[in-house]
N, C-alpha and C positions, 0 to 999 in steps of 0.2 A: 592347692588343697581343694578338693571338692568336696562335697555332701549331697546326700539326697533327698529330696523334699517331697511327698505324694501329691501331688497335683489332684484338683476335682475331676479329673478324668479315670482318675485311680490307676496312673501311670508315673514312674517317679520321675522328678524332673533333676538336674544339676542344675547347682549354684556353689560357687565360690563361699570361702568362710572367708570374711573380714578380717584383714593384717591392719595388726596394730605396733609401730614401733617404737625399741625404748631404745634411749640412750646410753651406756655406762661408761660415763665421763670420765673419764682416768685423768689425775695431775700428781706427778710423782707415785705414791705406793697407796693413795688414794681412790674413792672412788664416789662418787655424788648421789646422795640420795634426798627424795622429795616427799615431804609428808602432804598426800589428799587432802584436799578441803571438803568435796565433792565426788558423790552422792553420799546422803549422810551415812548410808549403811560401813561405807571404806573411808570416811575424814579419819584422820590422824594416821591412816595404814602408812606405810613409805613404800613408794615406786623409784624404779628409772624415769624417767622423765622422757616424753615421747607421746605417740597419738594414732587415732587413724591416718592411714594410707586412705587417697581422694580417688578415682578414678583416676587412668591415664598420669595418676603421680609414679615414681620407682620409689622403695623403701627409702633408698638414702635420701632422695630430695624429699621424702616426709619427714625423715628425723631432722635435716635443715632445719627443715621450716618451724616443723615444732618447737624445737629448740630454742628457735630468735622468737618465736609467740612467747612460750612459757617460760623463758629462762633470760632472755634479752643479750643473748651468748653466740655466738659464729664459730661452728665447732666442723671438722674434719673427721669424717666418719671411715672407721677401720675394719676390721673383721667381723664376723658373726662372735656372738659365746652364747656359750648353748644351743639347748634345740629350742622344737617350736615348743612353745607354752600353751596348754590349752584356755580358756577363758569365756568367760560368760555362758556357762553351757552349754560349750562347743561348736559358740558362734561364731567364736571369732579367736584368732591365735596372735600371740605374743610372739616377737622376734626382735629380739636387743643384739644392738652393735657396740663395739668400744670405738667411744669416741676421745678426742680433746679437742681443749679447746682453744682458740687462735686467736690472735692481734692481744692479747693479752686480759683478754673479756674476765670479767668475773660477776657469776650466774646468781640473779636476782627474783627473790621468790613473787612473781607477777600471778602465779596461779599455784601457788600451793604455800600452805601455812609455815612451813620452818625449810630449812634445807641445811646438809649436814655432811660433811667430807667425811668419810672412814675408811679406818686400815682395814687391813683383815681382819685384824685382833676385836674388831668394833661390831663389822654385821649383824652382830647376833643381838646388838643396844638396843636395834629397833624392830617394831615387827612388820615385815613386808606385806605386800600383797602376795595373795599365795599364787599367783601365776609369776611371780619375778623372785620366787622361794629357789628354783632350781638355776637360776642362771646366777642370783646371791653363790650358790656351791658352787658352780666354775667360774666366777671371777676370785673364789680367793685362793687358787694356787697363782693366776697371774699377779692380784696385790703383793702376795707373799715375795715372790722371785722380784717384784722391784722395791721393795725393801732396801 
């Protein structure tokens, strides 16, 4: 994805909008969500769980990593759901994968205040970030069907 920026030449220049990825941990008809601590504006919102992409990272080896930072979890990353997400005033775009997770890990809140498994029936208990609003709507016909 590009953008265009005017440069003091008053010609516009291209750059890149920052990828940031989330996670959507699936374990049986479940699915992981993370309440913000930080910045005070979004503490208590709930995300996927996930980060910037670094230079020369690929998305999936940033949602790795993030993952074992914020969650202390080794998780196998699978499809896209959803599209992109716009965010931070269209600085930077949101893209979540469904992941699980591996060796039998179970995800410890290191960097976020509560953390909470929900079905489909549950989504709507907590309120998202509103850039992980639209991919909340297509992960719950996948929760639903593994039910």
């Amino acid at each position: 994805m590009r953008t265009e920026q005017i440069s003091g030449s008053g010609r516009p220049e291209r750059r890149g909008r920052k990828v940031v990825v989330g996670a959507a941990i699936i374990s049986g008809a479940r699915v992981l969500a993370c309440a913000r601590t930080a910045p005070p504006e979004v503490a208590g919102l709930w995300e996927f769980p996930g980060g910037k992409v670094e230079p020369g990272e690929s998305e999936t080896a940033a949602l790795v990593r993030e993952c074992a930072e914020e969650l202390a979890v080794r998780i196998e990353v699978g499809d896209r759901v959803g599209g992109d997400s716009p965010m931070a005033h269209g600085r930077s775009v949101l893209k979540v994968y469904v992941a699980r997770l591996l060796y039998g890990d179970e995800p410890k809140a290191l960097e976020h205040s509560a953390l909470r498994w929900l079905t489909a029936a549950e989504l709507d208990t907590v309120t998202w970030l509103p850039a992980d609003v639209p991919v909340v709507e297509a992960l719950r016909p996948l929760l639903r069907a593994a039910d």
